[in-house]
C-alpha positions as CSV (number, residue, x, y, z in Angstrom):
1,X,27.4,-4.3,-10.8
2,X,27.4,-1.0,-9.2
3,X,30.3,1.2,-8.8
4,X,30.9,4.4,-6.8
5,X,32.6,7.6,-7.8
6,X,34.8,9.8,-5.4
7,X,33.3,10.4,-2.2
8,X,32.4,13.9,-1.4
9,X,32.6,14.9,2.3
10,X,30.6,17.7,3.2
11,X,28.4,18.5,7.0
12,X,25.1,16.8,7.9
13,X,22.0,19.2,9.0
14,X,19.8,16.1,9.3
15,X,20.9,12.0,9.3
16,X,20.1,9.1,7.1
17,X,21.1,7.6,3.9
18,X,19.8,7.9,0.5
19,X,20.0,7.1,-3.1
20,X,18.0,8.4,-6.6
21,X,18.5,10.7,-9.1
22,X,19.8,14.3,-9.0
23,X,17.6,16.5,-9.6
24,X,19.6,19.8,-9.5
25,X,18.1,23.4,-9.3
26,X,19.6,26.6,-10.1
27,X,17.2,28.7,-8.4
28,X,16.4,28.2,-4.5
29,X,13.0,27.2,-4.1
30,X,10.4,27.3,-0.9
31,X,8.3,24.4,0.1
32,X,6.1,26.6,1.2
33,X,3.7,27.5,-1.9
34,X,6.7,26.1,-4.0
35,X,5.6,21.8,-3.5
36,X,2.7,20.0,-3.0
37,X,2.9,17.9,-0.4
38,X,0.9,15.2,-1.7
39,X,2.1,15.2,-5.0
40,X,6.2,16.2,-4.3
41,X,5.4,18.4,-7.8
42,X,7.1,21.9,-7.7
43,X,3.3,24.2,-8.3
44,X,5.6,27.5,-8.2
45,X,4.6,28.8,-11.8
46,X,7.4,31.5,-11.1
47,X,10.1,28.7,-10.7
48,X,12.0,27.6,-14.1
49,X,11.4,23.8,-12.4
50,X,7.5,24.4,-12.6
51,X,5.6,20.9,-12.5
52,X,8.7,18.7,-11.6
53,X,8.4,15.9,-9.5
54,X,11.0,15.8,-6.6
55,X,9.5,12.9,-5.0
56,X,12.4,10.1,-4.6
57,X,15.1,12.2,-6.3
58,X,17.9,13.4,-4.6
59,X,17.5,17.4,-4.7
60,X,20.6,19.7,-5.1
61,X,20.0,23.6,-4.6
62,X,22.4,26.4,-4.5
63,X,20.1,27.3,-0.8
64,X,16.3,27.0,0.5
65,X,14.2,30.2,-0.2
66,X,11.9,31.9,2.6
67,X,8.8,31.1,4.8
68,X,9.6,29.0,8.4
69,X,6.1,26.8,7.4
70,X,8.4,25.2,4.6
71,X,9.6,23.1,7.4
72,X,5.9,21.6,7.8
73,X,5.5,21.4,4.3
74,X,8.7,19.4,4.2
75,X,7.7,16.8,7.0
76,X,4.6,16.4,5.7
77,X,5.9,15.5,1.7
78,X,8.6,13.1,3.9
79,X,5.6,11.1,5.6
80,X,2.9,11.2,1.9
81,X,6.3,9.7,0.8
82,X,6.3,12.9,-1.9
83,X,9.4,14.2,-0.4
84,X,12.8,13.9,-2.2
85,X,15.2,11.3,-1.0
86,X,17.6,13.2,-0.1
87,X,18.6,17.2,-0.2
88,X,21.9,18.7,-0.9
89,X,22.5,22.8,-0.3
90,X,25.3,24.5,-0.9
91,X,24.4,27.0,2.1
92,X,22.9,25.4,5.4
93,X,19.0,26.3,5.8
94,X,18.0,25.6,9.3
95,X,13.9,25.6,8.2
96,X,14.6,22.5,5.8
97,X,16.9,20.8,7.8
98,X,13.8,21.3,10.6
99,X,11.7,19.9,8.9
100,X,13.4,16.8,8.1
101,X,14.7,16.4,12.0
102,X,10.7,16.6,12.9
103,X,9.5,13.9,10.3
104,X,12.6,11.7,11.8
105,X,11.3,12.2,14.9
106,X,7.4,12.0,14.5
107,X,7.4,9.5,11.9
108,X,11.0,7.6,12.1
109,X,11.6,8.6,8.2
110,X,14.5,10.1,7.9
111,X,15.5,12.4,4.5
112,X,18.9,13.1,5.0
113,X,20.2,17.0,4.5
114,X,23.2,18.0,4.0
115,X,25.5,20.5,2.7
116,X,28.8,20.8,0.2
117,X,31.5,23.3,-0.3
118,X,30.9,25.5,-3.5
119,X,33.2,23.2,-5.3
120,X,32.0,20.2,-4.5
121,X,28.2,21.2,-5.2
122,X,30.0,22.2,-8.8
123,X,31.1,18.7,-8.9
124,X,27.2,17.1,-9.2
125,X,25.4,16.1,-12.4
126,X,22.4,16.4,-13.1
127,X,19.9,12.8,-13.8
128,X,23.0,11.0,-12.0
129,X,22.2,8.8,-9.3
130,X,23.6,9.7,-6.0
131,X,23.9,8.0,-2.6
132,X,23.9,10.0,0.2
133,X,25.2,8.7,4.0
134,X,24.7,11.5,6.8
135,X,25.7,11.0,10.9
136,X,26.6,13.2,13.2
137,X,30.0,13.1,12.1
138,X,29.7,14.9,8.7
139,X,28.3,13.6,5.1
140,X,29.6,11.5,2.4
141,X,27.8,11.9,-0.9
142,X,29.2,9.2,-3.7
143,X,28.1,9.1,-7.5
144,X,26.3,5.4,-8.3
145,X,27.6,3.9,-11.8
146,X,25.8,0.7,-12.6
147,X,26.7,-1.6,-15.0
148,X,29.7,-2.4,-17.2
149,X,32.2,0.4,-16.8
C-alpha cells in the first residue's frame, strides 16, 4: 500500500508528473560538462556528487549553475532516457526549465521542473521517493511511503 506525506505546493517552470528517488545536492551543478547525456552520470570531477547517476531520480538542488548549452544537454539526457525524473530548485533557472519545455515539445517527454520556497526545499529527504505533479497552475510535490505504516 502506498501512502503519501503532506503535499508541498510550490510553482511549475516546466509540466508533468513524476515519481523516484531524491537524489538531493548541496552544490548547484551544470549539465553542461557537469552530465553525460548518455549515461545521466554527474563526470564533474570538481562536484562532491562526482560519478552519480541522476538518471530516474528525482533531483533537488539549492539552484542550476552556468552555461545556456545545459539546456541541450538537458533535452538530450530527457530523450537517451538518462535524465532525472524530475527536478526540484529552490531558485528558478530559466536554462533547465528550457531544456525540459524543448524535450516536451520535440519529443513529447515531459520532466517536470519546479521550484520550493526555502523551507519547503528544507523539508526533502534524501533516498526518499517523491512524486512530483506540475500544470500551469503551480506544483504539488508529495513524499511516497509504501508499505505498512
Amino acid at each position: 500500500m502506498t501512502q503519501t506525506g503532506p503535499e508541498i505546493h510550490g510553482a511549475t517552470q516546466s509540466p508533468g508528473s513524476a515519481s523516484g528517488r531524491l537524489l538531493l545536492l548541496t552544490e548547484p551543478l551544470s549539465f553542461w560538462g557537469g552530465v553525460d547525456g548518455v549515461t545521466g552520470r554527474i563526470i564533474d570531477q570538481r562536484h562532491p556528487m562526482a560519478g552519480t547517476l541522476l538518471a530516474g531520480r528525482v533531483l533537488a538542488m539549492p539552484a542550476g549553475r552556468g552555461s545556456s548549452s545545459s539546456s541541450s544537454v538537458l533535452a538530450e539526457a530527457i530523450r537517451n532516457g538518462s535524465a532525472p525524473a524530475a527536478i526540484i530548485l529552490e531558485e528558478p533557472d530559466l536554462i533547465i526549465a528550457l531544456g525540459a519545455c524543448v524535450a516536451r515539445l520535440l519529443y513529447g517527454i515531459t520532466c517536470p521542473v519546479v521550484t520550493l520556497a526555502p523551507a519547503d526545499y528544507a523539508t526533502l529527504e534524501d533516498g526518499q521517493t517523491y512524486r512530483v505533479d506540475a500544470d500551469d497552475a503551480g506544483c504539488v510535490v508529495t513524499r511516497e511511503y509504501s508499505g505498512p505504516l
